[in-house]
C-alpha positions as CSV (number, residue, x, y, z in Angstrom):
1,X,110.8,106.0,106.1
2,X,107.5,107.9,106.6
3,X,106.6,108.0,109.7
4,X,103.1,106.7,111.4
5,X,101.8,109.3,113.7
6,X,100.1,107.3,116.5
7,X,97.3,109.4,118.5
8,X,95.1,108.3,121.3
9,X,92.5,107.4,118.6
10,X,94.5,104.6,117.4
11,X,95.1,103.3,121.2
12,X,91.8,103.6,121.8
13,X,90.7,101.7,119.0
14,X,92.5,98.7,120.0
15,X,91.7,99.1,123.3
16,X,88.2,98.5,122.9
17,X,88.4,95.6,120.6
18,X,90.2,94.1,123.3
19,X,87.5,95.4,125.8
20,X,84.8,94.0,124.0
21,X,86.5,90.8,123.1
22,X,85.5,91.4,119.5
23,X,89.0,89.6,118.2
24,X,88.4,86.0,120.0
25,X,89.9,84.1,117.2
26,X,93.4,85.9,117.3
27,X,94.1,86.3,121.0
28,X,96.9,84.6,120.5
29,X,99.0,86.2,118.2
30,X,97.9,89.7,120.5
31,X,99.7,87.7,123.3
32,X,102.9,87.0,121.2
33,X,103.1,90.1,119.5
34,X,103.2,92.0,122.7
35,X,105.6,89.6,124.5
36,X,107.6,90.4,121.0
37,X,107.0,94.0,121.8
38,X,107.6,93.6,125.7
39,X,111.3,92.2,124.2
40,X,111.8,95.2,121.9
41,X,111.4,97.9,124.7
42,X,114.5,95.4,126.9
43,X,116.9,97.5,124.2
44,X,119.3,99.6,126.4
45,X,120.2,102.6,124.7
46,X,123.1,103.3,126.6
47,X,125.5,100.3,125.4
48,X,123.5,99.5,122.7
49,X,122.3,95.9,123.2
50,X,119.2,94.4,124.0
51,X,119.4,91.2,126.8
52,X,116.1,89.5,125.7
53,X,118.0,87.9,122.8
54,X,116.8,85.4,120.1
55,X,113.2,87.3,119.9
56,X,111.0,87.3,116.9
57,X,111.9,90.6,115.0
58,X,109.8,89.7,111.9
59,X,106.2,89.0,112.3
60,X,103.6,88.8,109.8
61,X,99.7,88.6,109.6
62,X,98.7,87.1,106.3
63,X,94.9,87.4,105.6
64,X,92.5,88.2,102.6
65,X,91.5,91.6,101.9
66,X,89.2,93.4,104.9
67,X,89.8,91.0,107.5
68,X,91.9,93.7,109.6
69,X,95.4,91.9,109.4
70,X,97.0,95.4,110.4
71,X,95.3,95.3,114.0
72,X,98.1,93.2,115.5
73,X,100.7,96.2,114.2
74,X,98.5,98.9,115.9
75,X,98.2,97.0,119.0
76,X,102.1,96.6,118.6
77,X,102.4,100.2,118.6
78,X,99.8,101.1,120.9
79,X,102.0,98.8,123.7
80,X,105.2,99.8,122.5
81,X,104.4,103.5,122.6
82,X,102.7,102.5,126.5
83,X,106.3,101.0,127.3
84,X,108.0,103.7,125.9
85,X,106.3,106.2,128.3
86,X,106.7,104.2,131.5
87,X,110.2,103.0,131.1
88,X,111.3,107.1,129.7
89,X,112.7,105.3,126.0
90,X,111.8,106.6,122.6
91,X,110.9,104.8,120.0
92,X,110.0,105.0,116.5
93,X,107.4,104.0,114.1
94,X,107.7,104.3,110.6
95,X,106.3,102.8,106.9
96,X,109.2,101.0,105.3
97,X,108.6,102.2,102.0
98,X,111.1,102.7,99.4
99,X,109.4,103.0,96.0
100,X,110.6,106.0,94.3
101,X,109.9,107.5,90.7
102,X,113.6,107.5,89.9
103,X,115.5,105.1,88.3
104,X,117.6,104.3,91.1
105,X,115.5,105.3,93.8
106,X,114.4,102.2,95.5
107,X,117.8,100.6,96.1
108,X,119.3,104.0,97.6
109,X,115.8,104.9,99.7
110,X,116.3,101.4,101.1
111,X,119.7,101.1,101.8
112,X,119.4,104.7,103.8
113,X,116.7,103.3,105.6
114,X,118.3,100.1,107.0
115,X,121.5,101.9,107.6
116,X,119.6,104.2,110.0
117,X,118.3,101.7,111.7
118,X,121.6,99.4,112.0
119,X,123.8,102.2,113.1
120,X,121.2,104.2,115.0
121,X,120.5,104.0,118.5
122,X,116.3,104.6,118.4
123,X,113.8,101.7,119.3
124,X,112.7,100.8,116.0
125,X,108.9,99.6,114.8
126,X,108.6,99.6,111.1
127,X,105.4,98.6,109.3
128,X,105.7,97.0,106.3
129,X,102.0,96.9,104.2
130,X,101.6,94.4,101.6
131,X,104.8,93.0,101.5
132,X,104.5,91.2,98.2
133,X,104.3,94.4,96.6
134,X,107.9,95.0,97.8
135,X,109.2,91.5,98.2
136,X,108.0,89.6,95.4
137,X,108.6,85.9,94.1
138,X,109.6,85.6,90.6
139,X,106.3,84.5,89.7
140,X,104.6,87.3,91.5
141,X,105.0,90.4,89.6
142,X,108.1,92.2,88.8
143,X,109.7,95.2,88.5
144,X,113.2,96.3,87.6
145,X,114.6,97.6,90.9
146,X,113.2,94.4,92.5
147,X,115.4,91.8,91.9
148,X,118.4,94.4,94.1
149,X,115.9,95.5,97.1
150,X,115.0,91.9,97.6
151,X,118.8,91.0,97.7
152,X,119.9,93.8,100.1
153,X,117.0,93.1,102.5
154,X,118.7,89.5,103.0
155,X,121.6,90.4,103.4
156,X,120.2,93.1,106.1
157,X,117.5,90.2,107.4
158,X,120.6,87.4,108.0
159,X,123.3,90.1,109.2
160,X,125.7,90.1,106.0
161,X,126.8,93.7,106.0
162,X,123.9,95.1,108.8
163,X,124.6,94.8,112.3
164,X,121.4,94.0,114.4
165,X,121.8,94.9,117.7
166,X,117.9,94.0,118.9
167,X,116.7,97.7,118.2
168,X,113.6,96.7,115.9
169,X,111.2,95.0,114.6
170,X,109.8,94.5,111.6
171,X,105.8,94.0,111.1
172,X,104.4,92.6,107.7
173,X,101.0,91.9,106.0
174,X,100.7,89.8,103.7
175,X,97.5,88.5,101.1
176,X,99.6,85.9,99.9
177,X,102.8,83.7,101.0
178,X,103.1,82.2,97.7
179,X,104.1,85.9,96.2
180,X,106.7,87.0,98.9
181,X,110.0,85.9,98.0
182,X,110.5,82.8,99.8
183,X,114.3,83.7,101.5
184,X,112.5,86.5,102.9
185,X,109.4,85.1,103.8
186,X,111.0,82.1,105.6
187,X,112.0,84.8,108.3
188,X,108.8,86.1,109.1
189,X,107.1,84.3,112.2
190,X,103.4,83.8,110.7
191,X,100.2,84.2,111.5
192,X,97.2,83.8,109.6
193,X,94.9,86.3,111.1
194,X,90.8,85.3,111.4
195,X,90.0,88.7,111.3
196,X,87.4,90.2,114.0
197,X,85.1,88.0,115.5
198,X,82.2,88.9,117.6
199,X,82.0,87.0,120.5
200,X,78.8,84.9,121.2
């Protein structure tokens, strides 16, 4: 996973599109995405559970190109990495990106990522950039190490062989639902992001 660095820059960015109320149309999803947050940052990392069960772990902001569907994630971070420093927790925020130039790569980058974050203990925020291009339908396009990435991050999304104990979650863009695969896009809570819009 390669990791995000978050600054003040990126806080304060946020901040004053919130200040200047320059992101009207998607107040909304900022509210839920932080109460996801807020839910995230419950995780007790002394006996490994998390009491806010049955939150959202999977959101995505589906937009066309240039309408600033990431903003959501940075807020995300922004209050998560806020949390982090009043409640004394650590948490992490990361690209889940797996391509690799080897033959093999993808599947092994992939499976080492989601093993770290099933048997780790860290407050998890992974950020996962045009997920078609990972998680493809079969009539998106296709690569050869895609049909076994898509079918390990089921069995991680539903629990088959990946325990989840409420340590991360997992935020998405998307151009596209039509080219994510659709087991994997059925998890996602959506949101169909306006982009900014300058208040009147």
């Amino acid at each position: 996973m390669e990791d995000i660095p978050l600054d003040d820059r990126l806080r304060k960015l946020v901040s004053e599109l919130l200040q200047k109320n320059s992101i009207t149309g998607n107040l909304e999803i900022i509210e839920k995405t932080f109460n996801v947050v807020n839910a995230l940052m419950q995780y007790n990392q002394l006996d490994q559970t998390n009491p806010a069960e049955g939150f959202s772990q999977y959101l995505l902001f589906e937009g066309p190109p240039g309408n600033l569907k990431s903003v959501p994630a940075v807020y995300a971070m922004a209050v998560a990495k806020e949390l982090a420093e009043r409640s004394q927790k650590s948490v992490s925020f990361a690209k889940l990106d797996f391509k690799d130039a080897y033959e093999h790569g993808p599947i092994v980058a992939l499976r080492y990522n989601l093993k770290q974050i099933s048997e780790g203990n860290q407050i998890n925020i992974l950020f996962l950039e045009d997920i078609e291009s990972k998680f493809p339908s079969q009539k998106a396009l296709y690569k050869p190490w895609h049909p076994e990435v898509i079918s390990e991050f089921i069995q991680f999304i539903y629990g088959v062989k990946y325990n989840n104990k409420g340590n991360f979650i997992m935020l998405a863009t998307a151009q596209n639902l039509e080219n994510i695969d659709p087991a994997i896009a059925i998890a996602f809570t959506r949101y169909k992001v306006d982009g900014l819009v300058t208040a009147k």
